[in-house]
C-alpha positions as CSV (number, residue, x, y, z in Angstrom):
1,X,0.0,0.0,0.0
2,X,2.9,2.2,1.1
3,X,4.5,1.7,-2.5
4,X,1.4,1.8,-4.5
5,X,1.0,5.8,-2.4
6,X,4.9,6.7,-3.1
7,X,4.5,6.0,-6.7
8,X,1.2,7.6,-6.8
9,X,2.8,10.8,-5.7
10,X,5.8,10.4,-7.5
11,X,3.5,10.6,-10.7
12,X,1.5,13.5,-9.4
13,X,4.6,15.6,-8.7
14,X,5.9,15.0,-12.5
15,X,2.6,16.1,-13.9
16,X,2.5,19.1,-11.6
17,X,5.9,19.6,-12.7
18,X,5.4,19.7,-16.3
19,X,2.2,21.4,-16.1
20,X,4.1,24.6,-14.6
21,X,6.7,24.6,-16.7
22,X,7.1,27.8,-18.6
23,X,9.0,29.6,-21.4
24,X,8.9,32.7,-22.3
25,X,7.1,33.8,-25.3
26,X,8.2,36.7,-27.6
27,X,6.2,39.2,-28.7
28,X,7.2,41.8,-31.5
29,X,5.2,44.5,-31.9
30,X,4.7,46.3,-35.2
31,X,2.7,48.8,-37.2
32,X,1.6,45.9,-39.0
33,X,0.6,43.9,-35.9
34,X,2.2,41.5,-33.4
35,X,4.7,38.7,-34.5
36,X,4.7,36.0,-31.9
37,X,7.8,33.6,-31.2
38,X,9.8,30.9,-28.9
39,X,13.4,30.9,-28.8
40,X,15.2,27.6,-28.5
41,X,17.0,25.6,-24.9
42,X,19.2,24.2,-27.4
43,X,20.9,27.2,-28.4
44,X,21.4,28.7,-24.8
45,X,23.6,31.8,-25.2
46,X,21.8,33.5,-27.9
47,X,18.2,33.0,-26.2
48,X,19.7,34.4,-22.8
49,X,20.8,37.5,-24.7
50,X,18.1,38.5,-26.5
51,X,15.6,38.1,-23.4
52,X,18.1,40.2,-21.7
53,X,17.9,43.0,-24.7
54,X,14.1,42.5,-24.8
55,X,13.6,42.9,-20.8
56,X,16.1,46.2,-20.8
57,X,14.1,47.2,-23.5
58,X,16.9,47.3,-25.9
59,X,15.1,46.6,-28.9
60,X,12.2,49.1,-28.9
61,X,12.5,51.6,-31.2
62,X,14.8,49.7,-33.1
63,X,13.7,48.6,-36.5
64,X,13.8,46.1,-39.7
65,X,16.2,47.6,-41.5
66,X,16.9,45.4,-44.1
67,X,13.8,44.0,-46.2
68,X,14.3,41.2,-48.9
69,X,11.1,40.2,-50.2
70,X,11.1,36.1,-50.5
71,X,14.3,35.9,-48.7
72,X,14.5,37.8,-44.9
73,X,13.7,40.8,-42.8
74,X,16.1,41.8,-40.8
75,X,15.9,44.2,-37.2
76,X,17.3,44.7,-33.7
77,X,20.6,47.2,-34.6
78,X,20.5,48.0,-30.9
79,X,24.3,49.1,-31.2
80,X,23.8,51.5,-34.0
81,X,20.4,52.9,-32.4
82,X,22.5,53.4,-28.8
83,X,25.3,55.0,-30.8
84,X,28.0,52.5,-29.0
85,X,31.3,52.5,-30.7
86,X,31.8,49.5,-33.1
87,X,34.7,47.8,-30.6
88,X,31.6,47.6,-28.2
89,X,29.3,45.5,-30.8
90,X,29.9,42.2,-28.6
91,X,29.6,38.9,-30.9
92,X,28.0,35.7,-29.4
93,X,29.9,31.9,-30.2
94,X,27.8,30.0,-32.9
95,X,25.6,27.7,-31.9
96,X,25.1,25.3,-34.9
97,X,24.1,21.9,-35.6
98,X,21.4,21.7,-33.8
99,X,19.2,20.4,-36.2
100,X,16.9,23.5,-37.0
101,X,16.7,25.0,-40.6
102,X,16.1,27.9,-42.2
103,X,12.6,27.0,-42.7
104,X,10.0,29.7,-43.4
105,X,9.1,31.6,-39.4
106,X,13.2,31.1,-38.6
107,X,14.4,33.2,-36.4
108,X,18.4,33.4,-36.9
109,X,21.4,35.8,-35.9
110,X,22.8,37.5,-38.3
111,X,26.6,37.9,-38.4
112,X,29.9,39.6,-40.3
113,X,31.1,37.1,-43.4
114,X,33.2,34.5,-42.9
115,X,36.9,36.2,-44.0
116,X,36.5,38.5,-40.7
117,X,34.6,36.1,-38.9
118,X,36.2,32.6,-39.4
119,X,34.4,31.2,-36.4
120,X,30.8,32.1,-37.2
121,X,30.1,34.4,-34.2
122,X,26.3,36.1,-34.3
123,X,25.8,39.3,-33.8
124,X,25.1,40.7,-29.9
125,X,22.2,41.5,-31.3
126,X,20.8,41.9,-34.9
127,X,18.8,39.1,-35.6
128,X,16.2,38.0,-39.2
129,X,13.2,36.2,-39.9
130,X,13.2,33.7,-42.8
131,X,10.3,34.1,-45.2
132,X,11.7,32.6,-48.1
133,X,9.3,29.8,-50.6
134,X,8.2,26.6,-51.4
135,X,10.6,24.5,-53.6
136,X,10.9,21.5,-55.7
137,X,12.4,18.6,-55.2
138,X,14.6,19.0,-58.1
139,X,16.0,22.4,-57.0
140,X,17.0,20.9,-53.6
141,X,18.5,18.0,-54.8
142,X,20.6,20.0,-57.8
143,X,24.3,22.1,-56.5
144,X,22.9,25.1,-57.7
145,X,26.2,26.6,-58.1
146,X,27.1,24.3,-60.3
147,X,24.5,24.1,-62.2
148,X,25.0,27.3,-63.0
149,X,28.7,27.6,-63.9
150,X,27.7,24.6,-66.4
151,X,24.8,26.1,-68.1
152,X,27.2,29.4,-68.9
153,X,29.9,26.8,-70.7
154,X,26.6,25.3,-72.1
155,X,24.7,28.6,-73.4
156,X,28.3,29.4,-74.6
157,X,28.2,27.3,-77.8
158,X,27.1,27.8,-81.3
159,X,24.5,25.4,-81.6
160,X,23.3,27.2,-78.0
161,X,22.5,30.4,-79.3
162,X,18.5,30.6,-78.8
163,X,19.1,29.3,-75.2
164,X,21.6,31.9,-74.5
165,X,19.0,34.8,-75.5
166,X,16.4,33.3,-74.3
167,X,18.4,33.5,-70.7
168,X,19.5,37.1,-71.3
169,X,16.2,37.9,-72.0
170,X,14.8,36.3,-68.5
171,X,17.4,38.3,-67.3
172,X,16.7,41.7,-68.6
173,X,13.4,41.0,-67.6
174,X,14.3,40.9,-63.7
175,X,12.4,37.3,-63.9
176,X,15.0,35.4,-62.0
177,X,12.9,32.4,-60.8
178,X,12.1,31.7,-64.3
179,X,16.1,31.8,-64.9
180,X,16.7,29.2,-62.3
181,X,13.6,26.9,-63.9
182,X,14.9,27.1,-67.6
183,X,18.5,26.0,-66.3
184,X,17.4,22.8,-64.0
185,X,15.1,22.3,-67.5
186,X,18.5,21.7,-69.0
187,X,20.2,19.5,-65.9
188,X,20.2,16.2,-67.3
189,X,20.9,17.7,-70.9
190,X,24.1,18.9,-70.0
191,X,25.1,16.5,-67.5
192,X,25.1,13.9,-70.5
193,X,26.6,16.3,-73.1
194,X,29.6,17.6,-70.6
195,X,29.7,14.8,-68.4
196,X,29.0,16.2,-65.0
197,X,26.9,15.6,-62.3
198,X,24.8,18.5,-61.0
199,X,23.1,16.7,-58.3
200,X,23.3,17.0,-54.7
201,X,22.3,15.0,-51.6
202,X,19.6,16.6,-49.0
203,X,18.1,14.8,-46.2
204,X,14.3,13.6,-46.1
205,X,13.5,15.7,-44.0
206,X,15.0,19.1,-44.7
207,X,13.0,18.2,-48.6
208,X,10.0,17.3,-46.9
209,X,10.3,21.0,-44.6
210,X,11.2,23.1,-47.7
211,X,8.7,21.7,-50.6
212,X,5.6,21.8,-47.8
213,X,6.7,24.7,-45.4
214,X,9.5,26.5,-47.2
215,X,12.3,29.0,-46.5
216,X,15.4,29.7,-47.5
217,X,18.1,26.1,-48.2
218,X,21.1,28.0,-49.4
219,X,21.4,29.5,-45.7
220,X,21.6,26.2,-44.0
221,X,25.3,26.1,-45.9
222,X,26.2,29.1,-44.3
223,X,26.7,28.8,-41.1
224,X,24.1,31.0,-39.5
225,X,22.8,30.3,-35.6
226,X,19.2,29.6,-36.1
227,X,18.0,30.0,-32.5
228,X,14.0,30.4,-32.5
229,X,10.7,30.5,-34.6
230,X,7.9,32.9,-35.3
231,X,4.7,30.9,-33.7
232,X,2.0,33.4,-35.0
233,X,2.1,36.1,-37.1
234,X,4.0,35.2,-40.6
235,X,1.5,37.6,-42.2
236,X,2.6,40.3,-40.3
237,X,6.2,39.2,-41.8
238,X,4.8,38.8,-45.1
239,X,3.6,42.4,-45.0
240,X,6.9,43.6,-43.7
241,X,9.0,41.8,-46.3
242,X,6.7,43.5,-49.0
243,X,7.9,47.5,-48.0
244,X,8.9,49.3,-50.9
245,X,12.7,49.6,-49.9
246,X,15.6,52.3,-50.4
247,X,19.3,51.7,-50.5
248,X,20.5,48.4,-48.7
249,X,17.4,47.1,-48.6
250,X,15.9,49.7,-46.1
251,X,12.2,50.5,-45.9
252,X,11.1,53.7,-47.1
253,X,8.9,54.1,-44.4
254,X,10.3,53.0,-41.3
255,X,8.8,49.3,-39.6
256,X,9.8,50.3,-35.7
257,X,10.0,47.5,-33.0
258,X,8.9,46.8,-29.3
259,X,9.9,43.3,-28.0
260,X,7.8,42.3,-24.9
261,X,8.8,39.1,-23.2
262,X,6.1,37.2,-21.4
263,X,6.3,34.1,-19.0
264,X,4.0,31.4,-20.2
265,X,3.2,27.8,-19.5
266,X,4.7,25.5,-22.0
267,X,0.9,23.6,-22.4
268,X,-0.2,26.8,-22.9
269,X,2.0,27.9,-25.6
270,X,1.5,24.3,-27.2
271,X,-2.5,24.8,-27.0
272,X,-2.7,28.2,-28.1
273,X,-0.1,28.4,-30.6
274,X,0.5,24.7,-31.5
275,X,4.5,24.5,-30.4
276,X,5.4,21.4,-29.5
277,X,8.5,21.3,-27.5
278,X,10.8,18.0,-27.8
279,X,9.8,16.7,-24.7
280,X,6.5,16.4,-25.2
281,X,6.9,14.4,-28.9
């Protein structure tokens, strides 16, 4: 009887345990509306700093200052907006492989390129939002940068003439994706008239994530820290992303910024906003 009560407990206690459990739930507020988010346990360092920014109240008035329509928007320059000297921009170490992709609603740290920053350190505190799209199966399985230096030897022939205006055409038209499509048209074409081999290998998964959810592949090769994702509001980011931009990609009209952090159950935040957190798979 003893036993069956200890184990009895022992089982409430776990339940009340998880029960209580919170996290704490982003919210970014815009003109456009709220964009709601959870950062990741698994990448430790870059959630603590920006609750820390969000709770000082860092952030707010900040802005996205870099819009890229089917790509990223990008906000958070706390640095430049507090006027600190650049040898105070503090970097954070990488936190990579841990399994999360640039898939559409990715939240990631942006960072200086890789022949100043060798080790991949993110930014103290500018940070992006994938929006990105769907794609085939064929693009993600194809080395793009391949592909393409092969289809310039290819358009480069005689007998290739038509192709080759038909591409600087596409090009002159600013229709890019329909660049991309006309070259994987001519993949296997090439690969058996200049014996290469354009594909790649992807993982199930990371297919299955970008030809259902989308986002942005190419990024997952680049050694960003992706350390949260958006839960509610990818139309508020899909509004953002579509601001009719100046110079470096910067909003004609400002988008300003206020990031409020809220403590929340986890069975909350998995009711409400349909997270599921790893331990509960």
């Amino acid at each position: 009887m003893k036993k069956y009560s200890l184990g009895l407990l022992i089982m409430l206690s776990l339940l009340m345990s998880c029960s209580s459990q919170k996290d704490s739930l982003i919210k970014i507020h815009t003109r456009y509306g709220d964009i709601y988010a959870i950062l990741y346990d698994e990448t430790p360092k870059h959630k603590e700093n920006f609750i820390k920014l969000a709770e000082a109240g860092r952030f707010d008035s900040t802005e996205f200052h870099r819009v890229i329509d089917n790509f990223m928007v990008q906000a958070g320059d706390v640095f430049t907006k507090e006027g600190l000297p650049e040898e105070e921009w503090y970097t954070i170490p990488a936190e990579l492989d841990k399994g999360y992709l640039h898939e559409k609603g990715a939240i990631a740290a942006a960072r200086k390129s890789d022949h100043v920053n060798p080790e991949k350190r993110s930014s103290g505190c500018q940070f992006y939002i994938v929006e990105g799209r769907k794609y085939s199966e064929e693009e993600l399985t194809t080395n793009v940068k391949k592909l393409q230096k092969e289809f310039m030897k290819y358009i480069s022939l005689e007998s290739q003439r038509a192709l080759a205006e038909q591409y600087v055409k596409l090009y002159e038209d600013g229709r890019y994706e329909e660049m991309t499509q006309l070259m994987l048209s001519k993949k296997e074409e090439m690969e058996d008239f200049l014996h290469v081999n354009l594909s790649k290998e992807m993982d199930e998964a990371a297919i299955e994530t970008f030809t259902t959810v989308g986002g942005t592949p190419h990024l997952d090769e680049g050694g960003y820290t992706v350390f949260g994702k958006v839960i509610k509001g990818m139309d508020v980011v899909d509004k953002i992303s579509s601001e009719k931009t100046a110079a470096m990609d910067r909003p004609v009209d400002p988008v300003y910024i206020t990031v409020e952090v809220e403590k929340v159950p986890k069975r909350k935040i998995t009711k409400e906003y349909g997270f599921e957190y790893s331990e509960d798979k």
